[in-house]
N, C-alpha and C positions, 0 to 999 in steps of 0.2 A: 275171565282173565281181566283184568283192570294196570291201564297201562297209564305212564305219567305221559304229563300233556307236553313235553321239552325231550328233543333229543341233543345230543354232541353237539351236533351241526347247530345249535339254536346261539351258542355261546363262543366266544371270539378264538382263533387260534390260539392252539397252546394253556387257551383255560385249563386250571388244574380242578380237576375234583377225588376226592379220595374220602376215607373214612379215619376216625381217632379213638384211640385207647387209653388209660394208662395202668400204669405197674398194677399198684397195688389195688386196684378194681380188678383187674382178667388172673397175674400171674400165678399168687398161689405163695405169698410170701414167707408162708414155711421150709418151702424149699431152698437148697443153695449156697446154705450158709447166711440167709441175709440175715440182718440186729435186727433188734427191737425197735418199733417206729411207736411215734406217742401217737398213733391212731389206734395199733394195741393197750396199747393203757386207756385210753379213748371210750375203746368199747367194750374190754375189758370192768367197767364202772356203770354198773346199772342206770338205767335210765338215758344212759347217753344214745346207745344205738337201738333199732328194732330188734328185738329180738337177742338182744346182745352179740348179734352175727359180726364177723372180722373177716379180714382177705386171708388166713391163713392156706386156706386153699381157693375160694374166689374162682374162676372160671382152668385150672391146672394151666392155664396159657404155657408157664415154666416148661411144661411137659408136652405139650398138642397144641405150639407157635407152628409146626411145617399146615397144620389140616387148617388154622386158623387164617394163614399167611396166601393157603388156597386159595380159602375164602373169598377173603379179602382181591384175591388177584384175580379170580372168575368171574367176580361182580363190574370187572371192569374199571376199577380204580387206577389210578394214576400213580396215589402215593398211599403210605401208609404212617400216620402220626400216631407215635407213642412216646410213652416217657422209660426213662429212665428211674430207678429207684437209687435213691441215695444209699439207704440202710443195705443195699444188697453191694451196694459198691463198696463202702465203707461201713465196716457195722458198727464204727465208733465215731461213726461222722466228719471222722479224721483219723489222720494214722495213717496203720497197714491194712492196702486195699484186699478183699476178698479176690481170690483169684477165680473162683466158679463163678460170683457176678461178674465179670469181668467178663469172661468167656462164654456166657449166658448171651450177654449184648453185643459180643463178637458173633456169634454163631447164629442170633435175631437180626444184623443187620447183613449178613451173606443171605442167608434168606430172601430176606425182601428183595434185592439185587438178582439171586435166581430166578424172580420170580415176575422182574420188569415193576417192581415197586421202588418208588422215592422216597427214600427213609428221611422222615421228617422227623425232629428228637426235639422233645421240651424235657427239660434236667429236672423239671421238679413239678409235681402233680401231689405236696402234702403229706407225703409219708416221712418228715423230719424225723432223723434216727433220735432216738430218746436219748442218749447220753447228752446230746445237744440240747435237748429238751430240757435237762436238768438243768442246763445250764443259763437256762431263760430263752432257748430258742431264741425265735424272732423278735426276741424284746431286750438281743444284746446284739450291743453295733459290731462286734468281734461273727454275727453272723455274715458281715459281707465274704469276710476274708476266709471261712469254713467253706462257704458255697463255694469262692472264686478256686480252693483245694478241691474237691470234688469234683468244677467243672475241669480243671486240669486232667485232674485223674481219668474220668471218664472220656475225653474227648480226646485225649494224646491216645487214647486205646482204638475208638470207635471214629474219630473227628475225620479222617480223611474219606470214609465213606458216605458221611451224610448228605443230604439233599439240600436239609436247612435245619437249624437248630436255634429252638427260642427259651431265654431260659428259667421262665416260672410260669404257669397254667393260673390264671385268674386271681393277681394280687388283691383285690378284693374279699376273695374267701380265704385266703391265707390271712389277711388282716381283721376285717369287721367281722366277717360271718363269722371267726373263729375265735375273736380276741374280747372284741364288744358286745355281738349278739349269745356268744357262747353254746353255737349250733354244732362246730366242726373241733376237731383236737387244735390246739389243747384246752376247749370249753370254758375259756377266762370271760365274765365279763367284767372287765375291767378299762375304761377309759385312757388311763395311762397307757397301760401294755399295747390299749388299739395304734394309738400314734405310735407308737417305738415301732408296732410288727408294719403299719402300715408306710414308714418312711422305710424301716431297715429291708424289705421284700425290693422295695427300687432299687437303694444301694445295692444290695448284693446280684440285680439284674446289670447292675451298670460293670460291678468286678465281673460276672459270668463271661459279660460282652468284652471286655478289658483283655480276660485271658483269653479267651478264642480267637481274637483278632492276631494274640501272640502268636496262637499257634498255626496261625496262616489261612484261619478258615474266613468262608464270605457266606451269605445269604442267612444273615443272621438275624432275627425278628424279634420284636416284644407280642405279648399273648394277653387281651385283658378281656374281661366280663364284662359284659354292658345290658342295662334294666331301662329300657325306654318312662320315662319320671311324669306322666301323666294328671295334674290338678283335678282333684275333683269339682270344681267350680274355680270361676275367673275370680274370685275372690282374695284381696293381698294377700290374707294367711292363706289359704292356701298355694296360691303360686310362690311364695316364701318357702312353704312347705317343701313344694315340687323342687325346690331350686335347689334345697340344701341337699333333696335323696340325690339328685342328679349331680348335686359338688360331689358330693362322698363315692357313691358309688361306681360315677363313669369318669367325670373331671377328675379328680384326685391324681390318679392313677398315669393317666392321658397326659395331665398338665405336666406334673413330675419329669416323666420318659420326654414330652417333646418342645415344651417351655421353659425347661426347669425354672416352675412354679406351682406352687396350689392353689388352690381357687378362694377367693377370700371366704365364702357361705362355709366351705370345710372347716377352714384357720380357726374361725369362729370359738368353733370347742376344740378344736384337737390341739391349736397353739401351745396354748400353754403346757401342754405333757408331751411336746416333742423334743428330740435330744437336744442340750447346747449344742450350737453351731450348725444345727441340722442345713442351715442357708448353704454352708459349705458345701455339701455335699454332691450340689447338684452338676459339678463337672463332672464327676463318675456318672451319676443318675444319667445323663444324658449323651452320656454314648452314639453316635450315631448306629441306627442299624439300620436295614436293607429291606424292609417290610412292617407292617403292623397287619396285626392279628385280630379278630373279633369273635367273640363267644356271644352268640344272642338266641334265649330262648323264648323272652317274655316280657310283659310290662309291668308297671305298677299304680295303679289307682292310688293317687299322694290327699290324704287330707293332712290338716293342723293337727298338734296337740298341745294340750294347755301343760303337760308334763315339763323334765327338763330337756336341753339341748339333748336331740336335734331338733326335738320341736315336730315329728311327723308323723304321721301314722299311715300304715295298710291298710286300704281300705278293697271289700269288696268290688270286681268289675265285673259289666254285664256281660263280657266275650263266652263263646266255648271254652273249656280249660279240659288240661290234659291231665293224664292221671297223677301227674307231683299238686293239681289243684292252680296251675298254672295258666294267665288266660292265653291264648293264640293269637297274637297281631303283629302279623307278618310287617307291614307298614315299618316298626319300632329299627327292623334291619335296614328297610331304606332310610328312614330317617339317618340312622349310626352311620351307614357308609356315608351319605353324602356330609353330615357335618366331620367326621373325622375328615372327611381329605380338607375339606375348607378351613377347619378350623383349628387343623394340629399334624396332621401328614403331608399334606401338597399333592405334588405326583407321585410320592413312595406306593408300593403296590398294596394293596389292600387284598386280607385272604379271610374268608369266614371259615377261622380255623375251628367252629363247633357251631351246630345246629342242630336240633333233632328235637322227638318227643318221646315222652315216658307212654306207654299204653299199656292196658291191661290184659293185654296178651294171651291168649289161650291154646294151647296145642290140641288139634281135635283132628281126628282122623289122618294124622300125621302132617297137617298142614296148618299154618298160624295164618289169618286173615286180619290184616293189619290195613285194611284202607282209609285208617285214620291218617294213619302215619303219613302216606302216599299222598294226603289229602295237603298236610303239615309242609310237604318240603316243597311238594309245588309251587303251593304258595309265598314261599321263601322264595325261591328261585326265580320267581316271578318277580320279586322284587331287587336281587341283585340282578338281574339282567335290566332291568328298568333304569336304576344306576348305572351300570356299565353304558347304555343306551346315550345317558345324559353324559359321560365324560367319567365316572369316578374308575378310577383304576382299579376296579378291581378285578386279581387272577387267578382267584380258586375257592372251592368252595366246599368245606368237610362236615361231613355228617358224624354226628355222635349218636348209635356210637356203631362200632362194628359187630359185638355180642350186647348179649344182655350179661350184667355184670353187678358185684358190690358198689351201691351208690351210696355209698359213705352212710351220716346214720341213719340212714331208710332204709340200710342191708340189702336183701336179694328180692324186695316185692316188687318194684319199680324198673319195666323193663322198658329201656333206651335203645335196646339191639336190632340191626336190621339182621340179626341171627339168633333166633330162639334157642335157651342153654336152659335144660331139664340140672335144678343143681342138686338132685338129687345122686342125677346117672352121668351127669354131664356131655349128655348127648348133644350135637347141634343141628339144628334144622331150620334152614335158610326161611325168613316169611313172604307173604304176598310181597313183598318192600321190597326185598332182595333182588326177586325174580322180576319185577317191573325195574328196577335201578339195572342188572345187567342187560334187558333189553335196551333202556334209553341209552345207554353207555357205548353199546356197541353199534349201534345206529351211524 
């Protein structure tokens, strides 16, 4: 038996720790009545995803949220972060809301609350209804005001029950990885569109925060990604290099929500293709809220390229790396906590609302042996308690993910779950991770 080297008692009162899902990875987005998401059109188009796999059924969550929500609560969790599906709420993205989504997220959030779970709700995790899609999604400014209908809808229904609600999962991959890189729906790579989706994802987190405040809610947080930006040598171009991955991918975002500013190394290229008056914008963008959020899995090994803007290239690092081919340096989270509180939160609370590792998982005589995993979050943990040790406020700490599930276009090979899911039979069975996280938990 292989136990983690931290128990409860190791992290300050009231520390939160919990685990995170969302919709269209676990639920099963065939059912319910939900629209069409441009994730289906997505991977519906050869070559986009493995296998050409889809969340049509994904983990049946829709249907086995009570065995899942167990789970989730034996393990000794505190809260339970999920998202919400836009298309199931609204399957025209606007309109008349679905009344079975609706009661879906009524019926998932009694649940959690049965169950001594803190339903923690992010509005959006990517599944943009496709009717919106048509209509240039995230690269028309009329997306703030579709979102800020939505967060309405859903939170006048569910909003009096929640814990905390933040309301977009990693504007990063909603903007670059989907619009510039053309990894994610809707697989644009197109420079223009990256500025439009990458300014309009703020605005419409700034209406999301706008309307919930209306509706009398608190503990309201933004959620962003962050890639620790690594030089391969002290060399200008490369530190030039390093400076710009780190504007785009962690600054950008950060600057936006709590400077309302972008960092000039971003401005660079994306200037000139962002909307007129986008300067305007930034009294909504900056909303105040109640927490910041961080998603850290990895780093990045930054050289030069003599190409066009941005000028940088991926390069090979020497670390371990987990099965997305990802290295492991644990460090990259202490670094994040302690510059975000310094350099753009203060004392607002800091939560590492995503952490985890992909492993190659195997189900063998009924039991998954996952001491990678175990190996992974220690080491994490190790380092926000290092933080916390030094001053940085931070109060919780969630593991991505709770199953194994649809990870977007790598489909079903890439398992993230501290719960092995057969997606053949859909059986679940808890791994080594599981059973070591509910001992430290209840310690």
């Amino acid at each position: 038996m292989y136990d983690f080297n931290f128990t409860r008692s190791d992290f300050p009162d009231g520390f939160l720790f919990g685990c995170a899902t969302s919709s269209y990875q676990i639920e099963g987005h065939q059912f319910g009545g939900a629209g069409l998401t441009h994730w289906d059109s997505f991977a519906a188009t050869p070559g986009n995803v493995v296998r050409a796999e889809n969340g049509a059924l994904a983990c049946d969550h829709y249907h086995r949220f009570e065995e899942d929500l167990d789970l989730a609560a034996a393990a000794g969790f505190d809260c339970y972060r999920f998202s919400t599906s836009w298309a199931r709420v609204l399957p025209d993205g606007i309109g008349s809301p679905n009344a079975e989504g609706l009661d879906f997220y009524d019926r998932l959030t009694d649940a959690m609350l049965e169950r001594g779970l803190k339903p923690c709700a992010t509005l959006y995790h990517w599944e943009l209804p496709q009717p919106l899609a048509d209509l240039g999604g995230w690269r028309n400014r009329e997306i703030g005001n579709w979102f800020a209908e939505f967060t309405d809808v859903i939170m006048s229904r569910i909003g009096d029950r929640m814990y905390s609600v933040a309301p977009i999962n990693e504007p990063w991959c909603v903007g670059w990885l989907s619009h510039f890189l053309g990894h994610h729906a809707p697989g644009l790579r197109d420079i223009r569109a990256t500025a439009r989706a990458m300014h309009h994802v703020l605005l419409a987190h700034g209406r999301a925060i706008e309307v919930m405040r209306g509706l009398g809610m608190s503990n309201l947080g933004a959620v962003f990604n962050f890639e620790w930006a690594e030089p391969v040598d002290q060399n200008p171009e490369a530190l030039a290099a390093a400076e710009t991955y780190d504007a785009i991918y962690n600054r950008f975002f950060l600057g936006g929500a709590f400077k309302g500013a972008y960092p000039q190394a971003a401005l660079k290229g994306l200037e000139p293709h962002l909307p007129t008056g986008w300067q305007d914008d930034f009294e909504t963008i900056t909303q105040p809220v109640d927490w910041c959020g961080l998603n850290y899995y990895t780093r990045k090994v930054i050289g030069p390229d003599a190409g066009p803007w941005p000028h940088y290239a991926e390069l090979d690092g020497p670390f371990p790396k987990t099965q997305m081919g990802w290295e492991i340096y644990p460090d990259g989270l202490y670094h994040f906590l302690t510059r975000t509180a310094q350099e753009y939160t203060g004392d607002l609370p800091l939560i590492v609302t995503e952490n985890g590792m992909a492993n190659p998982d195997v189900l063998q005589d009924g039991a998954v042996h996952d001491e990678a995993r175990i190996a992974y979050v220690e080491a994490h943990l190790a380092r926000v308690r290092r933080a916390i040790s030094e001053g940085v406020p931070v109060e919780g700490y969630f593991l991505w993910s709770l199953l194994d599930n649809y990870e977007w276009a790598l489909g079903y090979e890439k398992r993230f779950g501290l719960v092995h899911v057969d997606f053949d039979t859909l059986t679940r069975t808890p791994k080594s991770s599981y059973e070591a996280l509910m001992r430290a938990l209840a310690n």
